[in-house]
C-alpha positions in Angstrom: -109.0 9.3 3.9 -107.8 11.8 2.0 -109.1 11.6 -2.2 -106.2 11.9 -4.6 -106.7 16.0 -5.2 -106.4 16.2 -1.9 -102.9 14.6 -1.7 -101.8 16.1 -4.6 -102.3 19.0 -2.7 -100.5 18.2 0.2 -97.6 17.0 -1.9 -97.1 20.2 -3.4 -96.6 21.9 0.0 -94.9 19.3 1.8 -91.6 20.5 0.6 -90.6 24.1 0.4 -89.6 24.0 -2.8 -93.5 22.9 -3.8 -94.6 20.5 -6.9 -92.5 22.6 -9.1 -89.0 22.2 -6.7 -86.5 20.3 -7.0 -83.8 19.1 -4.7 -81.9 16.1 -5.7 -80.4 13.6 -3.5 -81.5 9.9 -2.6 -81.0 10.3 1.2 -85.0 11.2 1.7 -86.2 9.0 -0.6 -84.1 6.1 1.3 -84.6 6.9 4.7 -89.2 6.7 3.7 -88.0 3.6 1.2 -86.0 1.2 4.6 -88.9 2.5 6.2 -91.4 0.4 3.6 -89.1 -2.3 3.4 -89.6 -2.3 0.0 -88.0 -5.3 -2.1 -87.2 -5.8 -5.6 -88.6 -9.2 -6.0 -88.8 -8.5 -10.2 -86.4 -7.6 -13.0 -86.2 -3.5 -12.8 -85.4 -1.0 -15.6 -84.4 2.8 -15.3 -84.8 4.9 -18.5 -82.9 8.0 -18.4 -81.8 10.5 -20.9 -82.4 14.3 -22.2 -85.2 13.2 -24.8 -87.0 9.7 -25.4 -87.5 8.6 -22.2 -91.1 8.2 -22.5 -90.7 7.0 -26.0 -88.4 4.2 -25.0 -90.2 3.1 -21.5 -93.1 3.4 -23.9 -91.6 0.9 -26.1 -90.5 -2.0 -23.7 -94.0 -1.8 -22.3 -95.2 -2.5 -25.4 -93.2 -5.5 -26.1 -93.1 -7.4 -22.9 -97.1 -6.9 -22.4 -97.3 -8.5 -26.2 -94.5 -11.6 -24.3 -97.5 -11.9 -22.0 -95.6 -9.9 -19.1 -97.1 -8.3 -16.7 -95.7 -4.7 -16.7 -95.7 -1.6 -13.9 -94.5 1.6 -16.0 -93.6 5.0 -14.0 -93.4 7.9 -15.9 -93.4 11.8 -15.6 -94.3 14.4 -16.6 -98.3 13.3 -17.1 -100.7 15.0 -19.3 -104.1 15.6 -18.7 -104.2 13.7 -14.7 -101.5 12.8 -12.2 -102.8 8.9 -12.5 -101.2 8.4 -16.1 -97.5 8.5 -14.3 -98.5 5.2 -13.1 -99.8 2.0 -15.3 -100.3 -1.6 -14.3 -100.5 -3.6 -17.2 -101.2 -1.2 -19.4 -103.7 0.8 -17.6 -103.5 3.9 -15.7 -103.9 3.7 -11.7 -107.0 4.3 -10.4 -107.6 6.7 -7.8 -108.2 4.4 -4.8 -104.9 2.4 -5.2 -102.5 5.6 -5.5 -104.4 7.0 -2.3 -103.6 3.7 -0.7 -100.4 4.3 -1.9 -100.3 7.9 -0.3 -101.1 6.8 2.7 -98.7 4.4 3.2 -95.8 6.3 2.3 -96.7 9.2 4.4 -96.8 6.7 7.2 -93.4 5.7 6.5 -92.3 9.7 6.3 -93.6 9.8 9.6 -92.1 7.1 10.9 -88.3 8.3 9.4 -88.7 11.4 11.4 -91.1 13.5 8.9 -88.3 14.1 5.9 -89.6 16.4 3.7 -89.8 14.5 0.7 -90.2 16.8 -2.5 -93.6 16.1 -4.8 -91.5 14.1 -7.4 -90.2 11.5 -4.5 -93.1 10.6 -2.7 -94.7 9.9 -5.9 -91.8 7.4 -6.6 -92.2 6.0 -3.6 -96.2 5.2 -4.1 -95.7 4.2 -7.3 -93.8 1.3 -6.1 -96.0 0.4 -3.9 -98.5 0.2 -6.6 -96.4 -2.2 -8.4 -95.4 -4.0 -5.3 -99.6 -4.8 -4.5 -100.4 -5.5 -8.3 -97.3 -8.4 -8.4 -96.0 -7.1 -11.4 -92.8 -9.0 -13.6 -90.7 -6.1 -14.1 -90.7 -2.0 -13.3 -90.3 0.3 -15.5 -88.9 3.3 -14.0 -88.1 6.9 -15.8 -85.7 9.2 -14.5 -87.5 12.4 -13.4 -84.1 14.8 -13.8 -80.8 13.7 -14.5 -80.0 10.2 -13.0 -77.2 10.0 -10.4 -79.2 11.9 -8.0 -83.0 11.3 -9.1 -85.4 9.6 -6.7 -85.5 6.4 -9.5 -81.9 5.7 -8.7 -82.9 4.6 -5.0 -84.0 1.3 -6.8 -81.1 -1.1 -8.2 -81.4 -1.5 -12.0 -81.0 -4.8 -13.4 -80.6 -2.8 -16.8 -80.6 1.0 -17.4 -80.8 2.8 -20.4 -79.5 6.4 -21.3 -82.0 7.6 -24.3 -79.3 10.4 -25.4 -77.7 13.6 -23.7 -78.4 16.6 -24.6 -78.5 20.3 -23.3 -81.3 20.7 -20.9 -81.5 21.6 -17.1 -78.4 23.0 -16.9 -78.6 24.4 -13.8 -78.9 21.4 -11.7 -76.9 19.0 -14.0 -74.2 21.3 -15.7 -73.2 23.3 -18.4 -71.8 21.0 -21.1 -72.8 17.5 -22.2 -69.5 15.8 -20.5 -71.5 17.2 -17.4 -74.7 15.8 -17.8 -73.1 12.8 -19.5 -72.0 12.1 -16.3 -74.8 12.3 -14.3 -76.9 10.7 -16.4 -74.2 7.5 -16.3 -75.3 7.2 -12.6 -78.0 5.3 -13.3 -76.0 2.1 -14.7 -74.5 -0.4 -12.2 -71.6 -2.8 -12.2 -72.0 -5.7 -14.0 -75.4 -5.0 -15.5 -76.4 -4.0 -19.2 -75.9 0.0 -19.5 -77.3 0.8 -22.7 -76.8 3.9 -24.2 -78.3 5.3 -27.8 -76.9 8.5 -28.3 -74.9 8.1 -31.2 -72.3 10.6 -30.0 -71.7 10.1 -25.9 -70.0 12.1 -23.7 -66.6 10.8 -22.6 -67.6 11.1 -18.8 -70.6 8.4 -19.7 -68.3 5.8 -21.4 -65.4 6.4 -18.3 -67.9 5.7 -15.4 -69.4 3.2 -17.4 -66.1 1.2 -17.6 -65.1 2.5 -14.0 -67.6 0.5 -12.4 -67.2 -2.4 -14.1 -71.6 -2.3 -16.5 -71.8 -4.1 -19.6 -71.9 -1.5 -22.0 -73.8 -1.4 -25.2 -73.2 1.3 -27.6 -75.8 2.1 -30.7 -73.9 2.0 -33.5 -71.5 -0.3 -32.4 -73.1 -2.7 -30.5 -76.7 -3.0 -32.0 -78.4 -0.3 -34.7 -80.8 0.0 -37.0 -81.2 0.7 -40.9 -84.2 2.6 -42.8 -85.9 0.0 -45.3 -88.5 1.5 -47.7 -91.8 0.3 -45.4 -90.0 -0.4 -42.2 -86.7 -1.0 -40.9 -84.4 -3.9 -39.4 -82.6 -4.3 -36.6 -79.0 -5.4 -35.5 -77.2 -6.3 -32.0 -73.7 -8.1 -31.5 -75.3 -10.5 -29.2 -76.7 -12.0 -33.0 -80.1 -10.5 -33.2 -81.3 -9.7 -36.4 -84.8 -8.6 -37.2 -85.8 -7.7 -40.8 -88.3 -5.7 -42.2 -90.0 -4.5 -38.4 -92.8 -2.3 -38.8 -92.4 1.4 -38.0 -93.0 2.0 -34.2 -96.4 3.1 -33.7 -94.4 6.8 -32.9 -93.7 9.5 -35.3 -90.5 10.2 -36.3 -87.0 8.5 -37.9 -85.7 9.6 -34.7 -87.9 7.0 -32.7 -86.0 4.4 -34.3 -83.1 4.6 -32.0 -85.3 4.2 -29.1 -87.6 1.2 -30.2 -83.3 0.3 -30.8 -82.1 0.7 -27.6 -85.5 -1.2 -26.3 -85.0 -4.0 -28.3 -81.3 -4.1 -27.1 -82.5 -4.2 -23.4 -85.3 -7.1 -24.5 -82.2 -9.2 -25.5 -79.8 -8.3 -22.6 -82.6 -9.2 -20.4 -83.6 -12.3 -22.4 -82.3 -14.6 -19.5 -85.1 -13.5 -17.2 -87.9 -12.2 -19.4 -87.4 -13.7 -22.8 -89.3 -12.4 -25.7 -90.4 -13.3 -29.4 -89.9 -11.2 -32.2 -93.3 -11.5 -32.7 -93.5 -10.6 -29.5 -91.3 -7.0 -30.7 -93.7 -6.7 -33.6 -96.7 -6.9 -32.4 -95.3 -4.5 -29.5 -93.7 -1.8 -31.8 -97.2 -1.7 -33.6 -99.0 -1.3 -30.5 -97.0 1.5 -28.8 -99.0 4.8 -28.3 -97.9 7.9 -26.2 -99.7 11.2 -26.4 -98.2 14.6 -26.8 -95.5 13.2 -29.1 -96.6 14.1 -32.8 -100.0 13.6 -32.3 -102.2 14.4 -35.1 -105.5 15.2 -33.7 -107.5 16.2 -36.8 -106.7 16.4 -40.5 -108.3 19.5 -41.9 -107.3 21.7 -40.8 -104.3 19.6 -39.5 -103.4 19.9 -36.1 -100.3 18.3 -34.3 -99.5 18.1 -30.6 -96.0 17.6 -29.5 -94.3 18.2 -26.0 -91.0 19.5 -28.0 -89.0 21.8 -25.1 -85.5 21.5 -25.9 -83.8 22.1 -29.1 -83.0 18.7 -29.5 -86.4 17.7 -29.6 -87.2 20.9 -31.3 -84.9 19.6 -34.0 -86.9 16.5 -34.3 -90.3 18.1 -34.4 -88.6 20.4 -37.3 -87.9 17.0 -39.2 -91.2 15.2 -38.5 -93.2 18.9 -40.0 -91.1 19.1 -42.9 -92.2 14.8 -43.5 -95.8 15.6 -43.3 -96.0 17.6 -47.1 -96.9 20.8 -47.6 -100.1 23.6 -46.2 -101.1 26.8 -47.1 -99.9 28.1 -43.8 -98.2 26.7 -40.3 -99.6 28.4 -37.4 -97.5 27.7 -34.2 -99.3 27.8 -30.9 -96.4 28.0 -28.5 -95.8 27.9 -24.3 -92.8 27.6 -23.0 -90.8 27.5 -19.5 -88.5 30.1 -18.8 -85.9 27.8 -17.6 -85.6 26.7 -21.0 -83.3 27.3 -24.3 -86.9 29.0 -25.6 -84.4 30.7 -28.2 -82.3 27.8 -28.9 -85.1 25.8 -29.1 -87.4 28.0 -31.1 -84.7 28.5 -33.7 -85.1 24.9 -34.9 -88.0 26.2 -36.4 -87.0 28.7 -38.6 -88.7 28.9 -42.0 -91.8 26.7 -41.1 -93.9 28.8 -39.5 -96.1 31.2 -40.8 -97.8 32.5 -37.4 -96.6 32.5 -34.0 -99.3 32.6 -31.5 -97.1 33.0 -28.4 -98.8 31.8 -24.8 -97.8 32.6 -21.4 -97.8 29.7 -18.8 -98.5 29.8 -15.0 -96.5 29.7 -12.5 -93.5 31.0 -11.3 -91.7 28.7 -14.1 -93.8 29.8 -16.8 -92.4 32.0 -19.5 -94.7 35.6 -20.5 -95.9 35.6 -24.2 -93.0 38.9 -24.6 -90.1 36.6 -23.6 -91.0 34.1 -26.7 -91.8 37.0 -28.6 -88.2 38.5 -28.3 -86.7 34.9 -28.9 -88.9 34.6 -32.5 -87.4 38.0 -33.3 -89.0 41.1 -35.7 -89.8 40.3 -39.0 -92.4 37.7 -38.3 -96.0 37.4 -37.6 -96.6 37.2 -33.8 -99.5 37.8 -31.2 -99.4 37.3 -27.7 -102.0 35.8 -24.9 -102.7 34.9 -21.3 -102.7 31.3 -21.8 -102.7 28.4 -23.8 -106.1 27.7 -24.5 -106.3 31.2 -26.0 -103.8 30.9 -28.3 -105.5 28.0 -29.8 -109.1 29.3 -29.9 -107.6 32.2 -32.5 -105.5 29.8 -34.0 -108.2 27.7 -34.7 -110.0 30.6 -35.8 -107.8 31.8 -38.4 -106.8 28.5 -39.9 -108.5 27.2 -43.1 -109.1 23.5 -44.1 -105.4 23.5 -46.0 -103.6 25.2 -42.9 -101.4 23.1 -40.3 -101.9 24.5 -36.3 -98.8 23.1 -34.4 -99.2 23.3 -30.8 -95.7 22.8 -28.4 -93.1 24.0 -26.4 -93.4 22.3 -23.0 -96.0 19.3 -21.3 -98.0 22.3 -20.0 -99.0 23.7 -23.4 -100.1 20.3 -24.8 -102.0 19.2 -21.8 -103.9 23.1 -21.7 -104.9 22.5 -25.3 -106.1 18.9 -24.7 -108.4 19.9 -22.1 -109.9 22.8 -24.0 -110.2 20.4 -26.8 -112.1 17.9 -24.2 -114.3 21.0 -23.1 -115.1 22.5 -26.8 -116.2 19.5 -28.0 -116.0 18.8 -32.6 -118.8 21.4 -33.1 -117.0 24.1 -31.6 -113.8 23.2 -32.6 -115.9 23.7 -36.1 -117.0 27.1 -35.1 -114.2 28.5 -34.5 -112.5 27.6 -37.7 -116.1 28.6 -39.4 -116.1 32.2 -36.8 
């Protein structure tokens, strides 16, 4: 049998596009999924949206593991190892289960006539099956890219939830945010709670959402939130009204509208997984996710966020400027070329002191002179090779009352984790001390 590098491998060639491909469309994924004669035996959940995704599937975790549920969570991007895109009650999958996993499904591929499933499907696929040997109460899906056509939306969502639309991936899902509205409305289903919490959504969203018939819940009209001074409540028109709930375990106002919309979908699926609100406190409290604001260390501090669009940008601008004030903000920075890198880097205008500009790999990644030209003259800018060498100088030139911010994409967080995991605390001393 085949060890989990090993399929990783082979799912990265297995379509022609390769891991970093895409080609949406829920015919492949269907033909593999009859073929497993998979069933949805539990409540199921799809999480879609241009930012909080993770956040919000993050969230409901949370709060139905403190109801005593037990919860399968699919996720993507991951970090550090492909395991962390699939947890069973709060753990990551081990190795042996996702090979079994593997193994199936590329039966089933076999079987439909050898579809060339992309890297992103077949994972979907397994993942299920994960869930399907472990007997979990209810899935927790998040949408890869898009929604309409995203291998998630093979599965029929008892409740869906759009996070917020934004401009990102415009090539595949359009130019505007009516566009992408509408493709990211195509994960809702008649008759089913469609939640949305983007404050402003695109027409197209609220016109298929009434088209077909979902049971749509708007933040701002239909449940919300309000700052207190050490937490916040919560409101929904189904009567719900929580006082005084302690900050989700996040960073960030901005995380308040998605522990919102996952309290909206706890009570809209109360019928078949009820919760407590203690159950919702003690879950907002214990919600971690890495890569989103993560402080690492405090002197010199350093902060780790997966920021790639200028959405997010914006909020990473907001959480900074909440933090106080340093001697100097150096910016380690990585981005794909196939993003808004100027759009996005703009957000940070004025906070940074530094720019210590990384190229990524791969035929997606953007070259250190491409960030360069999108921070503009006038500022104080290197470039390097990579990642991890943008940090080792940053951390070399910071003192004790400097910030180091690393973002700008998944890739960049996850190379400066693992040369944090290699350097070890006494040479992440050295440096600064070098």
């Amino acid at each position: 049998m085949k060890s989990l590098p090993d399929w990783l491998e082979f799912l990265e060639k297995l379509h022609p596009k390769g891991q970093a491909g895409i080609e949406l469309g829920l015919a492949r994924v269907a033909r593999v999924q009859a073929e497993l004669e998979q069933r949805q035996t539990c409540p199921v959940i799809v999480v879609g949206g241009t930012n909080g995704k993770g956040s919000t599937c993050a969230c409901l975790e949370a709060i139905w593991r403190a109801a005593g549920y037990r919860i399968g969570c699919y996720t993507s991007p991951h970090l550090l190892a492909y395991e962390e895109r699939v947890r069973v009650d709060g753990a990551t999958a081990d190795a042996a289960e996702l090979c079994a996993a593997f193994v199936r499904v590329e039966a089933a591929r076999q079987a439909a006539g050898g579809v060339a499933l992309t890297y992103f499907e077949f994972g979907t696929l397994a993942a299920w099956e994960v869930f399907a040997a472990a007997r979990v109460e209810a899935v927790l899906l998040e949408v890869g890219l898009g929604g309409r056509l995203d291998a998630v939306n093979v599965y029929d969502a008892d409740a869906a939830v759009v996070t917020g639309v934004a401009l990102d991936h415009t090539d595949w899902l359009g130019p505007d945010r009516e566009s992408i509205g509408r493709e990211k409305a195509g994960i809702y289903r008649a008759g089913r709670p469609a939640i949305c919490a983007d404050a402003n959504p695109p027409k197209t969203l609220l016109a298929h959402a009434r088209a077909i018939g979902a049971e749509l819940f708007l933040i701002g009209r239909d449940f919300g939130h309000e700052r207190a001074r050490d937490g916040w409540s919560y409101w929904d028109r189904q009567g719900a009204r929580y006082a005084d709930l302690p900050n989700p375990a996040l960073p960030g106002g901005h995380q308040l509208g998605n522990a919102s919309a996952a309290i909206m979908t706890v009570g809209a699926l109360a019928d078949r997984l009820p919760a407590s609100e203690r159950a919702i406190r003690d879950g907002l409290s214990a919600v971690r996710l890495p890569g989103r604001f993560q402080r690492v260390r405090e002197r010199p501090a350093l902060v780790l966020d997966v920021a790639h669009n200028p959405q997010a940008m914006a909020c990473l601008a907001e959480n900074l400027d909440a933090m106080g004030s340093f001697r100097h903000t150096l910016a380690v920075v990585g981005m794909l070329a196939d993003k808004d890198i100027a759009g996005s880097l703009r957000m940070l205008a004025g906070r940074i002191d530094r720019w210590l500009l990384a190229r990524l790999d791969g035929p997606r990644g953007a070259r250190a002179e491409v960030l360069a030209a999108a921070v503009g003259a006038g500022v104080r800018a290197e470039g390097f090779g990579s990642p991890a060498e943008a940090f080792r100088r940053a951390m070399g030139l910071a003192e004790e009352d400097d910030r180091i911010v690393v973002f700008g994409s998944f890739h960049t967080v996850a190379a400066v984790l693992r040369e944090i995991g290699r350097a070890g605390s006494q040479n992440l001393q050295n440096w600064r001390d070098s």
